[in-house]
C-alpha positions, 0 to 999 in steps of 0.5 A, a space after each residue: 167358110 171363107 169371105 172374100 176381102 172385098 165383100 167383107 170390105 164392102 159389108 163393112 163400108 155400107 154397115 159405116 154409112 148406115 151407121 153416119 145416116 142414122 146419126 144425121 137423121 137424128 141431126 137436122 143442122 147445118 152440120 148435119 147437111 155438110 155431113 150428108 155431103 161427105 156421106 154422099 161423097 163417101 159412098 160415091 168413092 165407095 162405089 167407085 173403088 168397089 168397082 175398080 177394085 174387084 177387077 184389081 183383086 182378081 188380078 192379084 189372085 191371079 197372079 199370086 197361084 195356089 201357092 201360100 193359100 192357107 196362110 193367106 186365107 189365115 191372114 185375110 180371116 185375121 184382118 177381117 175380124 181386125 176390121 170387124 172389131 174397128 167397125 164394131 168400136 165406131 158404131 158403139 162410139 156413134 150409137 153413143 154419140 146418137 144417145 147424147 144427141 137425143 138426150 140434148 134435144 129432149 132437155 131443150 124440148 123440156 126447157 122449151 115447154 116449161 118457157 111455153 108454159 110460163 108465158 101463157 100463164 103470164 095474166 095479160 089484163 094485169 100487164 094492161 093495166 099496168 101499161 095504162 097507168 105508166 102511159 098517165 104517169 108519163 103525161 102527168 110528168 109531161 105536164 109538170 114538165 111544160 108547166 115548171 118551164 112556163 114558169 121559168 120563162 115567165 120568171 126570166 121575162 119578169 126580171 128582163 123587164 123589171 132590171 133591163 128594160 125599165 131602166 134603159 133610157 129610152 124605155 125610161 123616158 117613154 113611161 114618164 110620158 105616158 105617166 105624164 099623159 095619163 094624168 092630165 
């Protein structure tokens, strides 16, 4: 059996962007979509070179004859099994990459679950009643508040009067009058 360079090269390119596909299905992230870009990308180039590079080949076999033919089907066998190996190595590395993926997503599935399950056992009449009696303790204290400073007003006014206003001169005459009116 002989395999041509460029199918093997071809074979070898689609079986690595079948592999990148996989692994961004399993993806699903920005990551994932500037991936999918590179892939495209990628495969376009692919495209492209295959094209091109068939018409290269040929021209080369061309050129070489049917002399050395033998050792160049040995060395052409040689690094296609090379390539082989390397592709095999990348897809083993993705396929675990793929699993740690998967066992990611599985642990935040069950982190997601368990934060579910816990906030719909949370008892919501038990949280309402709480918040109706911090609402009354928070007017109470707003009740204090504004009496303990009527107070302090009235106390503040009580000692203008008594050590200010009393005993200015004008005040001071003014209640003597009213004293001596009163009385008689």
């Amino acid at each position: 059996w002989t395999i041509s360079e460029s199918m093997m090269t071809a074979s070898l390119t689609t079986l690595a962007i079948l592999a990148r596909k996989i692994v961004l299905d399993n993806l699903g992230t920005m990551e994932a979509t500037t991936e999918r870009l590179s892939l495209k990308k990628e495969q376009d180039r692919h495209n492209r070179s295959q094209l091109l590079g068939n018409e290269v080949t040929r021209r080369k076999r061309k050129k070489k004859g049917s002399g050395g033919a033998s050792n160049s089907t040995m060395a052409e066998a040689t690094e296609i099994q090379k390539s082989l190996s390397r592709t095999q190595a990348l897809l083993g590395n993705e396929l675990q990459r793929v699993n740690h993926v998967a066992s990611a997503i599985n642990e935040d599935g069950k982190v997601l679950q368990d934060t579910m399950d816990e906030h719909q056992n949370i008892d919501v009449g038990k949280a309402k009643k709480a918040l109706t009696n911090l609402q009354l303790a928070q007017q109470r204290e707003r009740h204090y508040l504004m009496a303990s400073m009527a107070f302090f007003l009235l106390v503040v006014a009580y000692i203008l009067w008594a050590r200010v206003i009393l005993h200015m001169p004008f005040v001071d005459t003014t209640i003597v009058a009213v004293r001596n009116l009163l009385t008689s």
